[in-house]
PLY file of the C-alpha trace (Angstrom):
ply
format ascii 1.0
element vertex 274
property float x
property float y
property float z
element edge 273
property int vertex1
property int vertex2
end_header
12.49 12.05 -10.24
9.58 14.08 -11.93
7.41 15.54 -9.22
3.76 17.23 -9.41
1.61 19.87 -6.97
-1.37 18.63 -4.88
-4.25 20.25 -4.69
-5.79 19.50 -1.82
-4.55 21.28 1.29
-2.11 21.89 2.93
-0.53 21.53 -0.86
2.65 19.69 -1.27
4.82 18.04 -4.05
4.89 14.60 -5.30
7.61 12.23 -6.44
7.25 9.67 -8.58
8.61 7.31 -11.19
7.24 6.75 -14.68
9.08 3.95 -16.67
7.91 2.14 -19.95
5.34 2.04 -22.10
1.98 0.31 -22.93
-0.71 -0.26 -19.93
-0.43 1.78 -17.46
-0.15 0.30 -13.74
-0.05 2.77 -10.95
1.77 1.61 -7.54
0.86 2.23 -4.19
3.24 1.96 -1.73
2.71 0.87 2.19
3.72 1.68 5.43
6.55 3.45 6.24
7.87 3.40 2.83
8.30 4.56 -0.60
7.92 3.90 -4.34
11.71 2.12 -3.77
9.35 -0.96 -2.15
8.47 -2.12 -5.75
11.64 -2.53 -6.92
11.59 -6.24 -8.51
7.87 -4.83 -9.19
8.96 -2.20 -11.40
11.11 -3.74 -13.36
9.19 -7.11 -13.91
5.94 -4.96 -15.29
8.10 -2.58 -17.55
10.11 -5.60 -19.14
6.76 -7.26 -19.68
5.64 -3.88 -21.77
3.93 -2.29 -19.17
3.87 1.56 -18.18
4.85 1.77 -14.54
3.62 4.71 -12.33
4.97 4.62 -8.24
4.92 7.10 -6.57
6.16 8.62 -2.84
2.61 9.22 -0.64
3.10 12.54 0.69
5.77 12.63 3.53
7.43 10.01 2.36
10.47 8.94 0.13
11.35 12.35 -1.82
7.78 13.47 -1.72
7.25 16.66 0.04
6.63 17.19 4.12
3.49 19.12 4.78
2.08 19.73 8.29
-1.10 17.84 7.49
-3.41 16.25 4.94
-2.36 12.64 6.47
-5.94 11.41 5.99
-7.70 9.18 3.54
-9.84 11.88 1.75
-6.20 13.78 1.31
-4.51 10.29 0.48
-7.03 9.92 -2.27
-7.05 12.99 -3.61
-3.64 13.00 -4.38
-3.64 9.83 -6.05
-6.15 11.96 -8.30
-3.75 14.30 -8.99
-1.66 11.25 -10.37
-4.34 10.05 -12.30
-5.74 13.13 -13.58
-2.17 14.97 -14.08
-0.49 12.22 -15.86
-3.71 11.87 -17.81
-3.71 7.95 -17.22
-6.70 5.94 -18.50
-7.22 2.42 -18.78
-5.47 1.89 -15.39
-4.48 -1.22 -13.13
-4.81 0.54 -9.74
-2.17 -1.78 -6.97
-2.09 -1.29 -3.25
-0.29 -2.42 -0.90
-0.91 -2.47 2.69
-2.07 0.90 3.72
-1.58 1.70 -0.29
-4.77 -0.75 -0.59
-6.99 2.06 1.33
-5.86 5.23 -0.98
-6.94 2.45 -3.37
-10.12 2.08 -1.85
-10.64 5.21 -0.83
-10.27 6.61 -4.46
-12.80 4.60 -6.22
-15.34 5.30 -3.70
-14.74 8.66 -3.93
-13.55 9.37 -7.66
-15.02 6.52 -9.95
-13.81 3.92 -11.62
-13.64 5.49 -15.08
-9.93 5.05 -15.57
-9.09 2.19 -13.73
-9.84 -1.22 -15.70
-8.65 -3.34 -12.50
-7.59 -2.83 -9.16
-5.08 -5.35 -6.83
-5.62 -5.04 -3.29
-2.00 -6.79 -2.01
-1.40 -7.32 1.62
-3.71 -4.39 1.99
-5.86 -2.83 5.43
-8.85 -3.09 3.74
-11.66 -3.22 4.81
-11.56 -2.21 8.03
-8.83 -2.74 10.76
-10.27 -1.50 13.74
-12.16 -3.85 16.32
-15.39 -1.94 17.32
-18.90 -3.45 17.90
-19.62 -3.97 14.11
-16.65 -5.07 13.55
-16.01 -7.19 16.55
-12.87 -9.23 14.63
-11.18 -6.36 14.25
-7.32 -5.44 15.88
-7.44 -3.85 19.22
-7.38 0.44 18.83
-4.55 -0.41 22.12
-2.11 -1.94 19.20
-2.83 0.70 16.99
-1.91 3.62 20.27
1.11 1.67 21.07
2.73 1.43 17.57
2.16 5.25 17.86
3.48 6.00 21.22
6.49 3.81 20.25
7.05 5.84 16.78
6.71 8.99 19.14
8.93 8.13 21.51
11.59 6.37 19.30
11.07 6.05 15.74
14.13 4.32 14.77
14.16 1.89 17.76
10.38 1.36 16.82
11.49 0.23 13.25
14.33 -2.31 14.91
11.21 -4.29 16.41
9.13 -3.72 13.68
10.44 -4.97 10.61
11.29 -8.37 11.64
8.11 -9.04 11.61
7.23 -7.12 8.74
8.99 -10.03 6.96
8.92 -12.78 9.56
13.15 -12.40 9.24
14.85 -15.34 10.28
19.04 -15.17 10.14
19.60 -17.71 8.00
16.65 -18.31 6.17
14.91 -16.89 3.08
15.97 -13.46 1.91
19.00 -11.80 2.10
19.97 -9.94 5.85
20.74 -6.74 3.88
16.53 -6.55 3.51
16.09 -5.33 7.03
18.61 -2.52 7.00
17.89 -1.81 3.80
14.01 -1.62 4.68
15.54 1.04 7.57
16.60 3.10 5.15
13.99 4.04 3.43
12.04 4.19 6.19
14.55 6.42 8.29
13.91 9.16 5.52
9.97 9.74 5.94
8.74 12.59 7.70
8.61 11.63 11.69
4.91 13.54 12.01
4.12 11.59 8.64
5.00 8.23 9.81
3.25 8.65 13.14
-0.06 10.58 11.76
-0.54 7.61 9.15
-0.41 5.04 12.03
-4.06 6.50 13.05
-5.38 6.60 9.47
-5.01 2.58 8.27
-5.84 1.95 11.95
-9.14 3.71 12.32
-10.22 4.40 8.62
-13.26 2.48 7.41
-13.35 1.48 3.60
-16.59 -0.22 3.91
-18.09 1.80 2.02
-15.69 2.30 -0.26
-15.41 -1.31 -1.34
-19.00 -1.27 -3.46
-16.96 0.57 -5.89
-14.85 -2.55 -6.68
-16.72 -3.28 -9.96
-13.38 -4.27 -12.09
-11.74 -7.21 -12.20
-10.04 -6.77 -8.91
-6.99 -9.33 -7.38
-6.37 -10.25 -3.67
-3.18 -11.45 -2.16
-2.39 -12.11 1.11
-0.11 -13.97 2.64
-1.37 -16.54 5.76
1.66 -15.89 8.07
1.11 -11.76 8.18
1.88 -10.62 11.59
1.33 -6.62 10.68
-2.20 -7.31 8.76
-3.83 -10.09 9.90
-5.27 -12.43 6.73
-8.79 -13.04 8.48
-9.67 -9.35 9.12
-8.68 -7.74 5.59
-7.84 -10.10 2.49
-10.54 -12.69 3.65
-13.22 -9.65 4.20
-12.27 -7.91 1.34
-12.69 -10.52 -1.34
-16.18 -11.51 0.47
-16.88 -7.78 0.09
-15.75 -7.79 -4.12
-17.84 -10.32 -6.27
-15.98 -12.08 -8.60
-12.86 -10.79 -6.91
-9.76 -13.38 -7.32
-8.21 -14.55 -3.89
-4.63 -15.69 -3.82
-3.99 -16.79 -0.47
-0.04 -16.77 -0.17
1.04 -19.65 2.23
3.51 -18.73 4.82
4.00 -16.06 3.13
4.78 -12.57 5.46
3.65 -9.02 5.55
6.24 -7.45 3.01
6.12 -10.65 0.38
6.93 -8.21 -2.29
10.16 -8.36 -1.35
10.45 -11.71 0.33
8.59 -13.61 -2.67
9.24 -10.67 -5.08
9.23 -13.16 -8.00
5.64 -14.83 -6.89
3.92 -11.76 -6.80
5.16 -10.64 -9.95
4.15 -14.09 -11.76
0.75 -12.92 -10.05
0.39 -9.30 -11.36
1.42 -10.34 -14.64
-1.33 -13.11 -14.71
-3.66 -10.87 -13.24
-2.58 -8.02 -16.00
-3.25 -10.72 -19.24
-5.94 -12.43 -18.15
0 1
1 2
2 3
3 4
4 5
5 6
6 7
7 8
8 9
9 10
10 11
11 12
12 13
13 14
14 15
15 16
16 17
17 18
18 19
19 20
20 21
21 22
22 23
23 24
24 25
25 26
26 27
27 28
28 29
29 30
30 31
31 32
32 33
33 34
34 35
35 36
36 37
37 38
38 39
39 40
40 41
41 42
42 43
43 44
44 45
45 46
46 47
47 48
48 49
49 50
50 51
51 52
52 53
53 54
54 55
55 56
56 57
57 58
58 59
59 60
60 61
61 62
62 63
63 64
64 65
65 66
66 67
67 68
68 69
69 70
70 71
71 72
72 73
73 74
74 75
75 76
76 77
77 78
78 79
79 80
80 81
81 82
82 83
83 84
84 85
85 86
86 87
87 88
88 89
89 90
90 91
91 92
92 93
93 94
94 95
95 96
96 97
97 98
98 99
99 100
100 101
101 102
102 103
103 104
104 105
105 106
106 107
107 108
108 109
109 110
110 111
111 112
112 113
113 114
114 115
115 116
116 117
117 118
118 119
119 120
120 121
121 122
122 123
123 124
124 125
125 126
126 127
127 128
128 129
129 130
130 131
131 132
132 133
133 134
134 135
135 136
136 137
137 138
138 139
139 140
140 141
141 142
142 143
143 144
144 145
145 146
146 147
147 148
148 149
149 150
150 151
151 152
152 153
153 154
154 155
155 156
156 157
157 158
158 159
159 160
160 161
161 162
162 163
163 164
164 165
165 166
166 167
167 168
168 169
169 170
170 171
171 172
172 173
173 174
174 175
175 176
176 177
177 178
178 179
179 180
180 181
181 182
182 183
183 184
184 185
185 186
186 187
187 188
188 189
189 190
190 191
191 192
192 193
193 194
194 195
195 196
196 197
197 198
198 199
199 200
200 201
201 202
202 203
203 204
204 205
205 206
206 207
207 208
208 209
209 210
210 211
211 212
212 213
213 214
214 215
215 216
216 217
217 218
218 219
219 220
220 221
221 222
222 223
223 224
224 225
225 226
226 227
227 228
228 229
229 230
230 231
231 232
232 233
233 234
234 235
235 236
236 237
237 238
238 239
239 240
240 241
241 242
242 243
243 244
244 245
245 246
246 247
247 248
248 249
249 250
250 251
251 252
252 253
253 254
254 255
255 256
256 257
257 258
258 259
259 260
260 261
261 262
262 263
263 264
264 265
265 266
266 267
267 268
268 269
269 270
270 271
271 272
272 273
């Protein structure tokens, strides 16, 4: 994989793909993963003659392991570097999950001058945290035990968590190999990484942030997501974007890109043409 510096502090390298040619899209990945998420992604987008750009957040996948920078304002700053490096213009900007805040977070703090639309899937936006303006928010007590359970035992953490990252059911749906597979790539991130960005989609505001969606910009969200609750991000978000498109995913889980892989790539390709 081809890598570049950061250069905000503490500096660090990142990994990425860069596969076909044409349009660029730039991938986001979520939480506690890597570019290897997108998968089905990647290759739907570059054999419809699309340029594909993922890339491993720092601490994660075979980016580098710095002691800090596990913020937003870092976050976004090296998606710059992606942007500004790779000299990509003309951009659809995707984000999943906690991807959906560097997503954020970048337009509101960088401009919109080379991304022509944005996708916001599955993603934390706009704000997570319950506090007195935001009174339908998630309890900061989930977001403190997810990180006292990462601290304590990360992998045994991860055996609770990503059942209902996908709403597994033996039997039913995707293959079983998804869940160990999932493991995997999570295993390999950085422990202080995985815990540190716990605190940052839990207690970052994007409100702000979100008056910079002035592109074309697509929401999905699927209706049964235990890890990011429909009402509190998708539904705010696309209240928050005018003319934003909502594509509420029924029964859909938390990590449909890999569940309904082939949905959300009919959707992004849509999205893409129209």
């Amino acid at each position: 994989m081809p890598s570049l510096t950061t250069t905000a502090a503490p500096s660090t390298t990142l990994h990425y793909v860069d596969l076909g040619s044409g349009k660029p899209v730039v991938l986001v990945h979520g939480w506690p993963l890597s570019h290897r998420m997108w998968e089905s992604q990647i290759v739907a987008l570059t054999d419809a003659g699309y340029r594909c750009i993922a890339y491993d957040r720092r601490g994660f996948g075979e980016s580098g392991r710095p002691t800090g920078g596990y913020d937003y304002d870092t976050f976004a700053s090296d998606l710059n570097d992606v942007m500004t490096q790779l000299d990509l213009r003309d951009v659809a900007l995707a984000g999943f999950s906690m991807g959906g805040g560097e997503v954020a977070r970048y337009l509101g703090r960088y401009g919109s001058d080379r991304v022509s639309k944005a996708m916001l899937l599955g993603a934390i936006t706009p704000f997570l945290l319950k506090t007195k303006d935001n009174p339908g928010g998630v309890d900061g007590s989930v977001f403190d035990g997810m990180v006292a359970g990462v601290k304590q035992d990360r992998i045994g953490f991860f055996e609770q968590f990503f059942p209902n990252f996908y709403n597994y059911e033996p039997g039913k749906g995707v293959s079983a190999d998804l869940i160990p597979f999932t493991k995997w790539i999570a295993w390999g991130a950085s422990p202080l990484a995985t815990r540190e960005c716990i605190t940052a989609f839990g207690t970052t505001d994007f409100r702000a942030d979100m008056k910079a969606f002035t592109m074309p910009t697509l929401i999905a969200h699927g209706d049964a997501d235990r890890i990011v609750p429909f009402e509190v991000s998708g539904k705010i978000s696309h209240q928050m974007i005018p003319g934003s498109r909502l594509e509420v995913l029924k029964g859909y889980p938390h990590g449909f890109a890999a569940t309904n892989a082939q949905r959300l790539n009919d959707l992004m390709l849509d999205f893409l043409r129209s």
